[in-house]
Backbone as CSV, one residue per row, in Angstrom:
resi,resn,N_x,N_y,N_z,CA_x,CA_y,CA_z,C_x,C_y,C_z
1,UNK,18.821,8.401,-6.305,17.938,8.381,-5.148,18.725,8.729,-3.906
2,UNK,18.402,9.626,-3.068,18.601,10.217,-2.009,18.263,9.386,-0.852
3,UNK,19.041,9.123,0.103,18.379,8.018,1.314,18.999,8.832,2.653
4,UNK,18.084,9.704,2.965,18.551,10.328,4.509,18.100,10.048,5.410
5,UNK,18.590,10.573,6.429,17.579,10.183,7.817,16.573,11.293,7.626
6,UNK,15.384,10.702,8.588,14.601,11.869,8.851,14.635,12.529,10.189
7,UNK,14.868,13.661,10.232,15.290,14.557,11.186,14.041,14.517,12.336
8,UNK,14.200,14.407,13.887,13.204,14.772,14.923,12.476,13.536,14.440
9,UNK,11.920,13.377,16.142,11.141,12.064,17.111,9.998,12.350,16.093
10,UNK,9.140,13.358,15.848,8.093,13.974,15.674,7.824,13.327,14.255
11,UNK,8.677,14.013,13.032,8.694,13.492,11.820,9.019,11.663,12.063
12,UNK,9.561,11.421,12.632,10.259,9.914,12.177,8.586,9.572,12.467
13,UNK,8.128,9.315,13.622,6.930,8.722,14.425,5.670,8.895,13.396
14,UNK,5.910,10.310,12.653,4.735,10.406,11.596,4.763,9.411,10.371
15,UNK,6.074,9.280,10.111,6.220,8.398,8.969,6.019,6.917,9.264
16,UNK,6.322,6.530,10.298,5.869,5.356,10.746,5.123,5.201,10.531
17,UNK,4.467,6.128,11.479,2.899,5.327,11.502,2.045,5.264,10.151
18,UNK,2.696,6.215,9.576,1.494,5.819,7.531,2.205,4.791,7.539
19,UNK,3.429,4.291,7.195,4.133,2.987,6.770,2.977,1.891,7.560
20,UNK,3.150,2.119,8.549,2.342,1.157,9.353,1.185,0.883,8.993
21,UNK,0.523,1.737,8.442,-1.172,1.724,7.959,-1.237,0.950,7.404
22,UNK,-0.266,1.130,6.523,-0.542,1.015,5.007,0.086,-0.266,5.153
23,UNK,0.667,-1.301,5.567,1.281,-2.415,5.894,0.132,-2.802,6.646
24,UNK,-0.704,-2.671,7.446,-1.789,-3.216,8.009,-2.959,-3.237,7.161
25,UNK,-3.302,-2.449,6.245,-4.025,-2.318,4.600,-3.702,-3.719,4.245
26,UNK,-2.281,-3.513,4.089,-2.022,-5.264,3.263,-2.628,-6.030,4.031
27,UNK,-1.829,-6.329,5.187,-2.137,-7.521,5.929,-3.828,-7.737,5.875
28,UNK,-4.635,-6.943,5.967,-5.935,-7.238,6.181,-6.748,-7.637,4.642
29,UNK,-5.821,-7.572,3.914,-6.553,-8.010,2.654,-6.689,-9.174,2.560
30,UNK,-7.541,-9.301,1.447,-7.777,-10.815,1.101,-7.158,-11.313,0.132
31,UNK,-6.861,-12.591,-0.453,-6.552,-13.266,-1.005,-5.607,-12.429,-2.327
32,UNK,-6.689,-11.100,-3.476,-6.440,-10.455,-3.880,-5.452,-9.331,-3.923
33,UNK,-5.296,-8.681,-2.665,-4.418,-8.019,-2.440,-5.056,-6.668,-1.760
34,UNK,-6.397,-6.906,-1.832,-7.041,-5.722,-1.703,-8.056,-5.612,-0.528
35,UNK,-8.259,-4.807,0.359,-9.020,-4.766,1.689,-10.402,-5.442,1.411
36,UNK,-10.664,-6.211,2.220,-12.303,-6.742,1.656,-13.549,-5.806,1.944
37,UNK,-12.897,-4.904,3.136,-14.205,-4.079,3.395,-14.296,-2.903,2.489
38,UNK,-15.216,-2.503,2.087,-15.749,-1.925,0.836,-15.614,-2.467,-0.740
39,UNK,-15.418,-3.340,-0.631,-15.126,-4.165,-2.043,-16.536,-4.289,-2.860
40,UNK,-16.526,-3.801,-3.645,-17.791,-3.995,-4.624,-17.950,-5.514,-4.894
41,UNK,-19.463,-5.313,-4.996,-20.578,-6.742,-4.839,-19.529,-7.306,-6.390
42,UNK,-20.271,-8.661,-6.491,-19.638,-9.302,-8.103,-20.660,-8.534,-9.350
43,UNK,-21.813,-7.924,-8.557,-22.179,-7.438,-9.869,-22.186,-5.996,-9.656
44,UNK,-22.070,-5.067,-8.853,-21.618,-3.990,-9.142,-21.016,-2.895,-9.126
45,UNK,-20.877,-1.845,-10.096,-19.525,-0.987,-9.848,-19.012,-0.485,-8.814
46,UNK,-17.620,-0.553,-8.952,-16.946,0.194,-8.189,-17.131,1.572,-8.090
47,UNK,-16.923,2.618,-9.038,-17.760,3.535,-9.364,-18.258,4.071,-10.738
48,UNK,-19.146,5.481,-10.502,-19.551,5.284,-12.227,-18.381,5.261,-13.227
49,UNK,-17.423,5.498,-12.688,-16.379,5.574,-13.826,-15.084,4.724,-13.521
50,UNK,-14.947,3.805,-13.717,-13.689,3.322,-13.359,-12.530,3.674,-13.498
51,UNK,-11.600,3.908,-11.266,-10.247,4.380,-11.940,-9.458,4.502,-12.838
52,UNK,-9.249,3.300,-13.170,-8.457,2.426,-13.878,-8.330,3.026,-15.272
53,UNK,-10.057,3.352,-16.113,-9.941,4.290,-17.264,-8.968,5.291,-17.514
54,UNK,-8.510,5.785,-16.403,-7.827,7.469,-16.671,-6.221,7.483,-16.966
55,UNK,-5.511,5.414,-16.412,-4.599,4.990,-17.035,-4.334,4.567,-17.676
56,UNK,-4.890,4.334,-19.164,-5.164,3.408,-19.710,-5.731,1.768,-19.693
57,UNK,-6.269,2.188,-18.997,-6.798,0.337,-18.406,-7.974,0.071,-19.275
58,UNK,-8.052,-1.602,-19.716,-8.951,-1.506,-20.432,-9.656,-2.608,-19.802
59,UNK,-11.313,-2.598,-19.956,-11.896,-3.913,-19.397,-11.673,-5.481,-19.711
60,UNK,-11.805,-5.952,-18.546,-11.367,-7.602,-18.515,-12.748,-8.003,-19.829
61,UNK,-11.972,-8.963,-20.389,-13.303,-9.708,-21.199,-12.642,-11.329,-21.310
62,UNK,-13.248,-11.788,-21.753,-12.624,-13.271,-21.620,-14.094,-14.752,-22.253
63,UNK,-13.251,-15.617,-22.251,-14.842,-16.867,-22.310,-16.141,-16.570,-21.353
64,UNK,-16.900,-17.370,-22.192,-18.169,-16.976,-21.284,-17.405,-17.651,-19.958
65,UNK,-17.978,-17.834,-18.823,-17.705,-18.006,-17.746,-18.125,-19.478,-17.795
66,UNK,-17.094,-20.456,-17.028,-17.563,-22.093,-17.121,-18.236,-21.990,-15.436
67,UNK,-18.619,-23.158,-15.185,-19.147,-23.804,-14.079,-17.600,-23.450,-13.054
68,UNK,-18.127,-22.948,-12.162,-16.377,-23.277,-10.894,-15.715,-24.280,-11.046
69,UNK,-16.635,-25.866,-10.929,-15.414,-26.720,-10.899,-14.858,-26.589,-11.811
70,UNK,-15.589,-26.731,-12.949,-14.671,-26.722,-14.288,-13.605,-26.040,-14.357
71,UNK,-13.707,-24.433,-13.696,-12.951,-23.452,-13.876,-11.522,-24.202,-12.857
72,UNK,-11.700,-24.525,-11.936,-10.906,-25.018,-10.869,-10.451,-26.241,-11.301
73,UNK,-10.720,-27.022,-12.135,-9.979,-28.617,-12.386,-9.087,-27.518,-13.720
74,UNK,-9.404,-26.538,-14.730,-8.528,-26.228,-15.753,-7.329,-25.480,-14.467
75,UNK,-7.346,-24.614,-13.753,-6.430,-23.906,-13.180,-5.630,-24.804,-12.385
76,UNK,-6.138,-25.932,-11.608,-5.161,-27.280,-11.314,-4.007,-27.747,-12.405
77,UNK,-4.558,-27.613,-13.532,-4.068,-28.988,-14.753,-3.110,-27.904,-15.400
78,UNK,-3.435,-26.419,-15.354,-2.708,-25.718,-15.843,-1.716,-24.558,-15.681
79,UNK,-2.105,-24.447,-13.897,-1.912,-23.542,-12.840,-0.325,-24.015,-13.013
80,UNK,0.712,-22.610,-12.055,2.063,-22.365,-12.579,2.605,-22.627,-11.005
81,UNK,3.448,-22.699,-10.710,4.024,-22.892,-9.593,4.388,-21.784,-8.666
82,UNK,3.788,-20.739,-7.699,4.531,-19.597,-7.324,6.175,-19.285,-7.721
83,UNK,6.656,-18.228,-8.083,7.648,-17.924,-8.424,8.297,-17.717,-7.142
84,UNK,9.970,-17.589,-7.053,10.794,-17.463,-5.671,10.588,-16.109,-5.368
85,UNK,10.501,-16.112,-4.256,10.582,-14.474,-3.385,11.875,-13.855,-3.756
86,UNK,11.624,-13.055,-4.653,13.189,-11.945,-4.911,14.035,-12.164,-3.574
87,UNK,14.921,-11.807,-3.545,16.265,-11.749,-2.396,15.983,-10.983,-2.028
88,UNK,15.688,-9.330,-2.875,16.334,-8.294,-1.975,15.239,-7.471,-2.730
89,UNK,15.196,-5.967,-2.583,14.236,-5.212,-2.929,15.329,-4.787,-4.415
90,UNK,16.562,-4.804,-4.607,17.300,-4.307,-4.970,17.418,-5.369,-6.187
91,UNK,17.388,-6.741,-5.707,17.563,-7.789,-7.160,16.451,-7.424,-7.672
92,UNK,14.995,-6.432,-7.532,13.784,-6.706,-8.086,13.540,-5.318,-9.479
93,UNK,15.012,-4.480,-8.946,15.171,-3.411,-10.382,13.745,-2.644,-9.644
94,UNK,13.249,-2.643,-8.732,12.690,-2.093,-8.255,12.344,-0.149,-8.029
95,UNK,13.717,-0.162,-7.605,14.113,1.395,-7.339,14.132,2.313,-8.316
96,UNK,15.281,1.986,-10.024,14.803,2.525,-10.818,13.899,2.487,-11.785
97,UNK,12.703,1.539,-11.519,11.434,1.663,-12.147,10.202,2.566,-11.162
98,UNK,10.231,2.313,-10.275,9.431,3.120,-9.572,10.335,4.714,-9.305
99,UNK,11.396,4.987,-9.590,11.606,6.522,-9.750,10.730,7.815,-9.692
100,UNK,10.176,7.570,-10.772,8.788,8.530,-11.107,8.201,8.854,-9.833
101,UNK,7.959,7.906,-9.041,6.660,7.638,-8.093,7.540,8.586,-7.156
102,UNK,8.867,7.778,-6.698,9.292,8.167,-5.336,9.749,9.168,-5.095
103,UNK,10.845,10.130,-7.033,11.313,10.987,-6.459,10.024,12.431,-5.906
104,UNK,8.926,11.919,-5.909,8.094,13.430,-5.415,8.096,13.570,-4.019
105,UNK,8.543,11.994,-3.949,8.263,12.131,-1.948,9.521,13.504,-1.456
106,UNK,9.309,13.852,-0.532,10.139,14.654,-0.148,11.399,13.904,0.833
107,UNK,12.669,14.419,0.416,13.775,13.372,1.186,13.504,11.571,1.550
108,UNK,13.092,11.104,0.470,12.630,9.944,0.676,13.415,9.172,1.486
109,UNK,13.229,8.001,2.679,13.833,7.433,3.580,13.718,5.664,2.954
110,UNK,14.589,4.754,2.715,14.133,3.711,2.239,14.043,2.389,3.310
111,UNK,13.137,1.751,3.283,13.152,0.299,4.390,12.541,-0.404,3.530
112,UNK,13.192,-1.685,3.039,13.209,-2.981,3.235,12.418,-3.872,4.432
113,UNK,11.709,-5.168,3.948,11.512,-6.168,4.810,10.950,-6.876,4.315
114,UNK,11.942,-8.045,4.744,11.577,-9.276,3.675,11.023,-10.674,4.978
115,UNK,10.314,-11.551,4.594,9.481,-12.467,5.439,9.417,-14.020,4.851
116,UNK,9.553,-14.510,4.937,9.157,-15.997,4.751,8.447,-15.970,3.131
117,UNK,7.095,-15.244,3.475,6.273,-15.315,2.146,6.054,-13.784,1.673
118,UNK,6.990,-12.957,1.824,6.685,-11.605,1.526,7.911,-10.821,1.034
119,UNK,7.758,-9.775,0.330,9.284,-8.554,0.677,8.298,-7.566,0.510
120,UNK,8.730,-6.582,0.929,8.111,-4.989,1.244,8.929,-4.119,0.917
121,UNK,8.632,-3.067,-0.100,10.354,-2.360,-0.184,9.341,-0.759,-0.198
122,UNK,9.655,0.182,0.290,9.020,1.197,0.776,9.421,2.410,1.259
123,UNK,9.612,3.331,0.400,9.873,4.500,0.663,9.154,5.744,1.499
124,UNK,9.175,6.381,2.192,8.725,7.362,3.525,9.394,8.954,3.224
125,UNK,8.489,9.615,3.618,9.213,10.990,3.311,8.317,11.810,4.079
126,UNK,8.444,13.001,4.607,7.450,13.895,5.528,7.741,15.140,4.671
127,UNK,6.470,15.810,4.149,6.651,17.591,3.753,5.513,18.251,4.923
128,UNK,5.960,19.352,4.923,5.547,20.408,6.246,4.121,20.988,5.847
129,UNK,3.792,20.824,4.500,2.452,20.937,3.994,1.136,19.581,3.622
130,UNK,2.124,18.578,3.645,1.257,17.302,2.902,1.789,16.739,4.081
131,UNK,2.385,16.684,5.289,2.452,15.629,6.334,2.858,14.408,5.983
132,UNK,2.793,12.993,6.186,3.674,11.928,5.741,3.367,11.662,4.545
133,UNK,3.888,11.156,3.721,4.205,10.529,2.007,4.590,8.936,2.158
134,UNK,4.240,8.127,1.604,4.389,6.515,1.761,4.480,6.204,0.438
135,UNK,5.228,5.474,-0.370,5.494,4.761,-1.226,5.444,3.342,-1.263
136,UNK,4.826,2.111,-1.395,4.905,0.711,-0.863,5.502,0.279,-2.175
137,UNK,5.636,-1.363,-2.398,5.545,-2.057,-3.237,5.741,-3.200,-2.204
138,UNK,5.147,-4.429,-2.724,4.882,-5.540,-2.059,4.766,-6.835,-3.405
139,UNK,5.737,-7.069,-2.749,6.032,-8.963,-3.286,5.641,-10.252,-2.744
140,UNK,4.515,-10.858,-2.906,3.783,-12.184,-2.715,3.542,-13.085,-3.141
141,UNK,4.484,-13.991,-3.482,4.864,-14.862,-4.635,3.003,-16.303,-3.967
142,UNK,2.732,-16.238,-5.269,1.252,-17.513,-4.806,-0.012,-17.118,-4.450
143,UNK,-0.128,-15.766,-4.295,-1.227,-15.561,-3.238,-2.305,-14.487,-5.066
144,UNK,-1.405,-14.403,-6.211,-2.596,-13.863,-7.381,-3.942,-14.500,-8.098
145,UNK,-4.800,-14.163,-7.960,-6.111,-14.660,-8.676,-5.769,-15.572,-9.873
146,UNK,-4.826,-14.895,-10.891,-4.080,-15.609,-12.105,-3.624,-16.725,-12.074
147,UNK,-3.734,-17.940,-11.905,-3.392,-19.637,-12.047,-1.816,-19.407,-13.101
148,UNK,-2.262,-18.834,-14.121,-1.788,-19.255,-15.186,-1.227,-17.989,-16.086
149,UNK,-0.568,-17.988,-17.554,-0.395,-16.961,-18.438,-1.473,-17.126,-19.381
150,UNK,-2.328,-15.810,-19.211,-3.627,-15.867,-19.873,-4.881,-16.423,-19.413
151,UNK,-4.633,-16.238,-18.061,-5.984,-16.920,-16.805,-6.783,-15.669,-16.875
152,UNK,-8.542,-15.505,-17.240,-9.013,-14.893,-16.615,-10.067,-15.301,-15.782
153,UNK,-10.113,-15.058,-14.337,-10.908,-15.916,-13.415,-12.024,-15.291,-13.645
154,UNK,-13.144,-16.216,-13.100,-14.352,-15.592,-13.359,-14.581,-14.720,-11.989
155,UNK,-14.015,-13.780,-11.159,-14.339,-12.864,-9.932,-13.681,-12.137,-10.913
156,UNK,-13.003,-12.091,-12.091,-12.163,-10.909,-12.550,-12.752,-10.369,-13.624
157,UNK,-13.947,-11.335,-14.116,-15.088,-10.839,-14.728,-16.139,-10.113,-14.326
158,UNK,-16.086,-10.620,-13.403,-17.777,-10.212,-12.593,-17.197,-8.811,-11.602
159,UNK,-15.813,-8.091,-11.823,-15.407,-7.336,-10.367,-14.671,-6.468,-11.096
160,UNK,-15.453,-5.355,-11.602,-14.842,-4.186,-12.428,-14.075,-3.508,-11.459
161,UNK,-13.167,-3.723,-10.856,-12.087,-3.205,-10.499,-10.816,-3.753,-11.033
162,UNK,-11.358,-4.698,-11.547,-10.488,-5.942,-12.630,-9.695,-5.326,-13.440
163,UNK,-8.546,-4.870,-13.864,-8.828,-4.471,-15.938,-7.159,-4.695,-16.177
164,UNK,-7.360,-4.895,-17.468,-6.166,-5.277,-18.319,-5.311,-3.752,-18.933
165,UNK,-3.825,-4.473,-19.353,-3.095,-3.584,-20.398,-2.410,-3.788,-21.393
166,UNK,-2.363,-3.701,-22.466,-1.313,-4.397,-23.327,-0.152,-4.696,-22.622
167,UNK,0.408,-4.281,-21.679,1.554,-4.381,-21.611,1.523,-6.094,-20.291
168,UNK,0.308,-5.920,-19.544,-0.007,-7.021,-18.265,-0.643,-8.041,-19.219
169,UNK,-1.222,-7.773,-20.324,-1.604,-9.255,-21.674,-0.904,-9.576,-21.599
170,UNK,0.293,-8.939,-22.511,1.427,-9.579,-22.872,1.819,-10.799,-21.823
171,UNK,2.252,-9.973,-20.709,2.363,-11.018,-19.581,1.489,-11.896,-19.153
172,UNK,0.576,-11.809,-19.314,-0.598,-12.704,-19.177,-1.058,-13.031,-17.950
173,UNK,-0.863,-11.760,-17.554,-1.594,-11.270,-16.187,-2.880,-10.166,-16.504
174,UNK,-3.544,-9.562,-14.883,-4.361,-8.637,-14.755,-4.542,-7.649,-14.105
175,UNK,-4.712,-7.125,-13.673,-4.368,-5.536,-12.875,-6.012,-5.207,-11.566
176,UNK,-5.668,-4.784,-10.835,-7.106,-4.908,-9.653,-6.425,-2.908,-9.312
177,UNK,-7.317,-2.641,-9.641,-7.726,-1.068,-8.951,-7.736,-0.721,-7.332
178,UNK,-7.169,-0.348,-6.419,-7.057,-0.681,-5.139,-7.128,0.596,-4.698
179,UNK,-8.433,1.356,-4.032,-8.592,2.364,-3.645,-9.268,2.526,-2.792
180,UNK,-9.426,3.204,-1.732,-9.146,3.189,0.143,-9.777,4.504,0.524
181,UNK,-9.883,5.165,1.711,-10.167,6.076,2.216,-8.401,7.372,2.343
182,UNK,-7.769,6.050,2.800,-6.205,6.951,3.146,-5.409,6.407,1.817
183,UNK,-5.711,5.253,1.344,-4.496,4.931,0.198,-5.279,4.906,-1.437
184,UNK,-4.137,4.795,-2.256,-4.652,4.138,-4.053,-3.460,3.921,-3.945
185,UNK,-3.974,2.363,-5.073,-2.653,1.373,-5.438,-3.461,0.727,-6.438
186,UNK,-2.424,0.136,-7.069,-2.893,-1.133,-8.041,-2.061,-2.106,-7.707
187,UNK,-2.958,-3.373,-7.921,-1.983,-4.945,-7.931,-2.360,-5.535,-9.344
188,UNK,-1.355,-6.000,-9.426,-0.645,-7.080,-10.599,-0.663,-8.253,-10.249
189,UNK,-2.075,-8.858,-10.713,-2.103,-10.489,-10.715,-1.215,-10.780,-11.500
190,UNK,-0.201,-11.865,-11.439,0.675,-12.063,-12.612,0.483,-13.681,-12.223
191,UNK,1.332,-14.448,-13.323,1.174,-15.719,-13.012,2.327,-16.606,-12.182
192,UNK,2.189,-16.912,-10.787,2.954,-17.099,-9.685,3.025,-15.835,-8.675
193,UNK,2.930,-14.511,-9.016,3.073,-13.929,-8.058,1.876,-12.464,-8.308
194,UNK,1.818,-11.788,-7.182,1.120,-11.075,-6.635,2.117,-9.941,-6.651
195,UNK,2.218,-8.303,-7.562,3.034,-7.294,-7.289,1.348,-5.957,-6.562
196,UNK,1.864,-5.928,-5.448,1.036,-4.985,-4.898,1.462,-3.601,-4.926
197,UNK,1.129,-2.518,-5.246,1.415,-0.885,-5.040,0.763,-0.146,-4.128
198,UNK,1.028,0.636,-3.034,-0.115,1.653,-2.517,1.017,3.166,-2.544
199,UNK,-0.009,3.977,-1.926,0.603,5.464,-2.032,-0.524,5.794,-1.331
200,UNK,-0.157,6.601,-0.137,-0.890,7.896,0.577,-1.303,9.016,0.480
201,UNK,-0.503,9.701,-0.809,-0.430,10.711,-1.656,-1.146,10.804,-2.824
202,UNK,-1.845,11.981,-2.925,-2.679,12.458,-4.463,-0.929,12.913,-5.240
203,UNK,0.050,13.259,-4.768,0.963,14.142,-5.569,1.700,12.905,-6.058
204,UNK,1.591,11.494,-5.760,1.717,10.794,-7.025,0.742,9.945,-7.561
205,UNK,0.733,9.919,-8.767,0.485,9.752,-9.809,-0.090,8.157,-9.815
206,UNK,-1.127,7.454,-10.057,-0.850,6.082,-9.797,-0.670,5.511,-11.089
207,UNK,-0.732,6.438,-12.405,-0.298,5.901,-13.383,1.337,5.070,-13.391
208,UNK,1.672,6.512,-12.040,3.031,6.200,-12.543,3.735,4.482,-11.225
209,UNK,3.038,4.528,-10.230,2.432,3.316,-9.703,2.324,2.163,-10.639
210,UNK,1.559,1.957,-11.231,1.473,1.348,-12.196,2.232,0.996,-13.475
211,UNK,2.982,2.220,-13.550,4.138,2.381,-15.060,5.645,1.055,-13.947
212,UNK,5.603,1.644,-12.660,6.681,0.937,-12.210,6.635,-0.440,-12.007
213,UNK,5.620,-0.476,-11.416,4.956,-2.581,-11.153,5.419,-2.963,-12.184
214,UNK,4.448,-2.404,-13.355,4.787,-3.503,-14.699,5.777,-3.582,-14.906
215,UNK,6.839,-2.481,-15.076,7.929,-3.044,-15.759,9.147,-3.993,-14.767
216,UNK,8.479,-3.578,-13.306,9.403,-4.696,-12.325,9.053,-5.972,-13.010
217,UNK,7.642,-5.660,-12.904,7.268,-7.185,-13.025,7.600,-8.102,-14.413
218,UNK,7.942,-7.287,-15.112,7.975,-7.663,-16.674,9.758,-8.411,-16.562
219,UNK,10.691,-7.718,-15.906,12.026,-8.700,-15.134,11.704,-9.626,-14.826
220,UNK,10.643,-9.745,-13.776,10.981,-11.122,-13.066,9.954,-12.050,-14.152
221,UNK,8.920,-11.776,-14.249,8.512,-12.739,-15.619,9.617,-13.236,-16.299
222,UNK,10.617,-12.827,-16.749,11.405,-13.108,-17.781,11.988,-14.072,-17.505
223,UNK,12.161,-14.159,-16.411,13.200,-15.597,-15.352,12.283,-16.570,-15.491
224,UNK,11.027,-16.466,-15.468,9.921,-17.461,-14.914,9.972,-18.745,-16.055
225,UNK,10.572,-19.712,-15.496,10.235,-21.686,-16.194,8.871,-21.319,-17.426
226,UNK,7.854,-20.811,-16.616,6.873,-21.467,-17.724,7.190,-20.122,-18.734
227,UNK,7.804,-19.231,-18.746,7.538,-18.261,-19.949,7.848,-19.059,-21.214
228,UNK,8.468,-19.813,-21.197,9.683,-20.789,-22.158,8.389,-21.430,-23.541
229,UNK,8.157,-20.603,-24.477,7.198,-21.124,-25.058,5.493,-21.260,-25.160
230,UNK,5.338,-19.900,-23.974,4.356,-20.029,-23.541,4.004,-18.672,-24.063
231,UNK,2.248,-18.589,-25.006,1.924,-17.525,-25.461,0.623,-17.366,-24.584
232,UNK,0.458,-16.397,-24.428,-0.229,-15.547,-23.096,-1.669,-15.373,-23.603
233,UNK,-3.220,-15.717,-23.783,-3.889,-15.715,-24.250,-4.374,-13.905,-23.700
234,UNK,-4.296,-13.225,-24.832,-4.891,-11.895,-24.436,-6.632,-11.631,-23.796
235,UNK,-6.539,-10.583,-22.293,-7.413,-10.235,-21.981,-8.535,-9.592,-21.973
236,UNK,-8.373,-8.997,-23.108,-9.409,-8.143,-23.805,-8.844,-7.968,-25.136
237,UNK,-9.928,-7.625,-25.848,-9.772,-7.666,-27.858,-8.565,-6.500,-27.999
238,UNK,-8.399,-5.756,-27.321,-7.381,-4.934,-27.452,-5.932,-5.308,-27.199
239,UNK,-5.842,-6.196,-26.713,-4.276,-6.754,-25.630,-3.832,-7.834,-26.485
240,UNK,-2.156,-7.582,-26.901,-1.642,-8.367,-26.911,-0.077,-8.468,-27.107
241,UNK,0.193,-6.975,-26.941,1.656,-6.485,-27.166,1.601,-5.648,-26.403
242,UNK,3.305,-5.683,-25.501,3.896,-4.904,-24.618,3.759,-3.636,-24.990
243,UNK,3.576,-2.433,-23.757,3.372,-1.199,-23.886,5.090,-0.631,-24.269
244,UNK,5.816,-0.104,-24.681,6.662,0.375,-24.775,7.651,0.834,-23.679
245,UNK,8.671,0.642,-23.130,9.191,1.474,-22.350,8.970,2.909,-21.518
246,UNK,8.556,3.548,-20.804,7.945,4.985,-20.472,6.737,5.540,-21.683
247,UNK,5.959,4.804,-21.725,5.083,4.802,-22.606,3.869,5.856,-21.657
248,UNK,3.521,6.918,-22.342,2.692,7.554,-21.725,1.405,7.524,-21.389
249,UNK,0.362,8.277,-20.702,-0.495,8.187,-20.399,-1.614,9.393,-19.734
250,UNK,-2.792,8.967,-19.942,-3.362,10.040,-18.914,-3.189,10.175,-17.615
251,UNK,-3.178,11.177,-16.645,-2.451,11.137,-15.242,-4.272,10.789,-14.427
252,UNK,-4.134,10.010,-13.518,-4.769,8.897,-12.639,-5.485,10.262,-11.918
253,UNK,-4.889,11.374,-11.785,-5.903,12.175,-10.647,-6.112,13.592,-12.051
């Protein structure tokens, strides 16, 4: 990975300001990870075809749906403790899993920023034809829908932007489709933490968005207290073993 400056007031100021967007995208989300305005109703689609299909994503399925409290006294009794905020963007193996994604940016520029309850690790790049390029990833340890390994909430039923993968079963997490006017990303409910993705760019791939989360995320799972014995109740009839290493796929656009 290449880390230069970016040349002229003009370019730097452009790249900012997408970084900036797209960091104000986050901030304005909800709970999920995902902007609330335009968010599809609980009962219907996002669109006729769900993103998510074209990466292999498969639909959430799960128990019939209990009563809330019920649902809320099991996620108390069984709910996991947020996991620690990585140190650095760099302890998170971050860089060479998301590869794919970043090397398209052009001269990619890298910034870091880490917060109390956050890290942000985010690559920037300007081409003279596609104007700024943004790469995010975002770390939010507490703030995922997922209680637990093998939680499926009932908004993750009712909110087909929802969907599973063999490889996020395994983990016993869920995946949310995150698509915008200026950005697409996916987040990774996992259990303790929240891995968020966006991109400004059609010229990447959000499969490959997605190929990088998981396998960050599949590291820091590994550290995690409760993995220790703990089998991940799969999210759909299809899920229940890790996707393979660079395991391929259909491309997202």
């Amino acid at each position: 990975m290449r880390f230069v400056p970016i040349e002229g007031s003009r370019t730097r100021l452009a790249v900012v300001a997408a970084v900036a967007a797209l960091t104000a995208g986050g901030c304005a989300s909800g709970p999920d990870g995902s902007s609330d305005a335009g968010s599809p109703s609980p009962h219907t689609s996002a669109t006729p075809s769900p993103g998510w299909s074209a990466v292999g994503g498969e639909p959430v399925t799960g128990p019939a749906p209990s009563p809330d409290a019920a649902e809320d006294g099991e996620a108390r009794d069984r709910g996991v403790d947020p996991l620690p905020l990585p140190a650095s963007c760099d302890a998170t193996g971050i860089e060479a899993h998301m590869s794919e994604a970043v090397d398209r940016l052009e001269r990619p520029e890298f910034t870091e920023v880490r917060t109390e309850n956050r890290l942000e690790c985010s690559w920037a790049g300007f081409d003279a034809s596609n104007g700024s390029e943004v790469v995010m990833v975002t770390f939010t340890p507490g703030t995922s829908v997922v209680d637990y390994p093998g939680h499926v909430p009932v908004r993750a039923r009712r909110d087909d932007s929802f969907f599973t993968t063999e490889a996020l079963s395994a983990m016993g997490g869920l995946a949310k489709w995150d698509a915008g006017e200026m950005f697409t990303g996916v987040n990774l409910h996992l259990p303790g933490m929240l891995v968020s993705t966006t991109s400004n760019t059609e010229r990447i791939e959000t499969r490959a968005l997605l190929d990088g989360a998981t396998a960050t995320a599949r590291e820091i799972l590994a550290e995690a207290p409760f993995q220790e014995g703990t089998s991940a109740a799969p999210a759909s009839p299809a899920a229940g073993s890790a996707l393979p290493e660079g395991d391929g796929g259909a491309p997202s656009r």
